[in-house]
C-alpha positions as a LaTeX table, in Angstrom:
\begin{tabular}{lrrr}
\hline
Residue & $x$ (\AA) & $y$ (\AA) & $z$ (\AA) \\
\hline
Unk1 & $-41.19$ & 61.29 & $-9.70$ \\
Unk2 & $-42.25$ & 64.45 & $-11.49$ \\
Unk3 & $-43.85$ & 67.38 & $-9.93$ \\
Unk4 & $-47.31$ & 67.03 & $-12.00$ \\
Unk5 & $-47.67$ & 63.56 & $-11.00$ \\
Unk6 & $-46.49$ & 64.42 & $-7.46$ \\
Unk7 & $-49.17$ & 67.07 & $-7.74$ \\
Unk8 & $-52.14$ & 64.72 & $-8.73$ \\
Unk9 & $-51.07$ & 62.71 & $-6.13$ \\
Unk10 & $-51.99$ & 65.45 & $-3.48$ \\
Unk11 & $-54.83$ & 66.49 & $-4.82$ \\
Unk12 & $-56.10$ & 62.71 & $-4.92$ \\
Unk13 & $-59.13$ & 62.08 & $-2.32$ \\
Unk14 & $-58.93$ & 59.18 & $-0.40$ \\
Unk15 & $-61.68$ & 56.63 & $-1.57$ \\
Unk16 & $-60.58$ & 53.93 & 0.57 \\
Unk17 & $-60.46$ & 54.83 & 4.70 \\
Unk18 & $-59.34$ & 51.88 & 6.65 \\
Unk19 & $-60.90$ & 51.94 & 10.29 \\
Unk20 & $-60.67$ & 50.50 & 13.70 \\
Unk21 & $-61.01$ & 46.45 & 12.58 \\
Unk22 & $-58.21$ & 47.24 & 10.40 \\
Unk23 & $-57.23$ & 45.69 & 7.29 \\
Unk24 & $-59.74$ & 43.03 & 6.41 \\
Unk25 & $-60.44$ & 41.25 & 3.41 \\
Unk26 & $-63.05$ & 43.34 & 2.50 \\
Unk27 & $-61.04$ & 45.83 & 2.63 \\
Unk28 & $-58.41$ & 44.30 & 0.19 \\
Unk29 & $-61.58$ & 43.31 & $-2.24$ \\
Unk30 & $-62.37$ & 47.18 & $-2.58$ \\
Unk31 & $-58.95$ & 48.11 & $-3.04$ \\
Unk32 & $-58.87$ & 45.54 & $-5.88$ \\
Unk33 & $-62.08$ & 46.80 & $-7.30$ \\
Unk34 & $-61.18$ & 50.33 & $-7.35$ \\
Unk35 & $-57.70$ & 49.98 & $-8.97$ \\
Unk36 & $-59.37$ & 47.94 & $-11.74$ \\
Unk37 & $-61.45$ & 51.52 & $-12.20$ \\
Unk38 & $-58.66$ & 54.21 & $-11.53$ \\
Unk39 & $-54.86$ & 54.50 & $-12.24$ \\
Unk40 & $-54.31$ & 56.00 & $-9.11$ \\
Unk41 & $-56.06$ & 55.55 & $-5.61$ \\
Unk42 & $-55.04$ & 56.93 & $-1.65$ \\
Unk43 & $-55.75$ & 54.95 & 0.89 \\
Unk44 & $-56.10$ & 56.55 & 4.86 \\
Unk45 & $-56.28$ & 54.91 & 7.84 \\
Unk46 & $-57.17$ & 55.89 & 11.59 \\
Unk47 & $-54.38$ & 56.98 & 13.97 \\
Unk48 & $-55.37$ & 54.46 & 16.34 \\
Unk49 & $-54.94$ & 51.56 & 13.63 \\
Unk50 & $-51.67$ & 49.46 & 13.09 \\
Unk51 & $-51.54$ & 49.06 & 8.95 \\
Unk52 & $-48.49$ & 47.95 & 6.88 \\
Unk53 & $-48.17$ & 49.24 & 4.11 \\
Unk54 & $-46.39$ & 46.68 & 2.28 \\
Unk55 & $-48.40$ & 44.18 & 3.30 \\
Unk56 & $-51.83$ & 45.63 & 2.19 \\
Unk57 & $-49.71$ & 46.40 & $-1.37$ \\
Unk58 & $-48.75$ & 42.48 & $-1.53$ \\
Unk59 & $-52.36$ & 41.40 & $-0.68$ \\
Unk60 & $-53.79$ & 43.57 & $-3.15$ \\
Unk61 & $-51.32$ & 43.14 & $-6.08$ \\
Unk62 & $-50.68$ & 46.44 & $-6.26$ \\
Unk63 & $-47.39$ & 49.08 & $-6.50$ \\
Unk64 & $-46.78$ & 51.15 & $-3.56$ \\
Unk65 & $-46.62$ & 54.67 & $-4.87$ \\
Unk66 & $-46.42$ & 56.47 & $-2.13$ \\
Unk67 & $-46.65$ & 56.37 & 1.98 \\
Unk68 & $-46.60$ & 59.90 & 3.56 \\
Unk69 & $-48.40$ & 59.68 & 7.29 \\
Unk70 & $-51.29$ & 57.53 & 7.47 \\
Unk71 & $-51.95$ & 57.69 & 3.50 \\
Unk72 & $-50.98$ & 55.59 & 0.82 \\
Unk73 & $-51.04$ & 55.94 & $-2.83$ \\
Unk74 & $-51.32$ & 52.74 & $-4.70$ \\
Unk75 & $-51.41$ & 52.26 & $-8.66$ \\
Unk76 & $-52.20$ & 48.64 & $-10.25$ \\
Unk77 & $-49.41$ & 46.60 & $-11.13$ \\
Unk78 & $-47.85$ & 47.74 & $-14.39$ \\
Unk79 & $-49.76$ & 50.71 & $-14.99$ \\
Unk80 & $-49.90$ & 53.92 & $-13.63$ \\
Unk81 & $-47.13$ & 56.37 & $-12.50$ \\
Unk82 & $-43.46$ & 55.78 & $-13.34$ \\
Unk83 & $-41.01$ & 54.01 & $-11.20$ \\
Unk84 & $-39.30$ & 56.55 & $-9.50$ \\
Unk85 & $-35.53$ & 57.52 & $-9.77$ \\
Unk86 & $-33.14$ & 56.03 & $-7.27$ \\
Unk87 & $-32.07$ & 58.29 & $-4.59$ \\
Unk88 & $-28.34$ & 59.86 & $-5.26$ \\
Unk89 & $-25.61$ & 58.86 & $-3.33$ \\
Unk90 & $-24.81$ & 60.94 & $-0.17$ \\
Unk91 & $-22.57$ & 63.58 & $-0.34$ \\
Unk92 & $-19.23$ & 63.01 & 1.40 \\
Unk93 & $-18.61$ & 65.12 & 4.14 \\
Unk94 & $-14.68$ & 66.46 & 3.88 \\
Unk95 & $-13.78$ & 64.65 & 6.57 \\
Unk96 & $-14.67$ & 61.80 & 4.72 \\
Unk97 & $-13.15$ & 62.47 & 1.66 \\
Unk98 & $-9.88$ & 63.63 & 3.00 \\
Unk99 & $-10.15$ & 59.99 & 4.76 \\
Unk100 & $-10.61$ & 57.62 & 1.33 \\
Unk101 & $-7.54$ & 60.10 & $-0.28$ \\
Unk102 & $-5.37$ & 59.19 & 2.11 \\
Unk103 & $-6.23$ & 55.21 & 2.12 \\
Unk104 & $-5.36$ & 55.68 & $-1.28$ \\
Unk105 & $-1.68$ & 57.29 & $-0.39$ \\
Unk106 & $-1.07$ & 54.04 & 1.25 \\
\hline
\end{tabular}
């Protein structure tokens, strides 16, 4: 992702807060609403509240942008911020690499 939209993304206000009922279907009918108005919205929810992530994003056919804490970012399907990158492979410790040279002595 790049740093400007990582940037919007922080300065985003959350305009949805999820509280103690949870996630109802109210909740997932504002979600909807809003995403049909913005690219972009963040999503909080209490400390006390159990919320999955992915399962809010399925119910609301939207993309998961983002989960950091208890916030979410959430774009509309097909529109908004880029797919990000894949993550690079790991980086082989020498112990490791001195391990696979040697299997392929043999």
């Amino acid at each position: 992702m790049t740093e400007q939209n990582d940037r919007s993304m922080q300065d985003l206000k959350p305009t949805v807060w999820i509280g103690k009922q949870g996630c109802t279907e109210t909740m997932i009918e504002e979600i909807v609403s809003q995403l049909k108005k913005r690219k972009l919205i963040k999503v909080k929810w209490l400390q006390n509240t159990e919320v999955d992530p992915a399962d809010i994003t399925l119910r609301a056919k939207a993309k998961l942008v983002e989960v950091r804490g208890r916030t979410m970012v959430l774009a509309e399907k097909g529109k908004g911020v880029p797919a990000t990158p894949g993550k690079k492979p790991a980086n082989k410790t020498a112990r490791e690499t001195g391990k696979m040279k040697r299997a392929e002595k043999k």
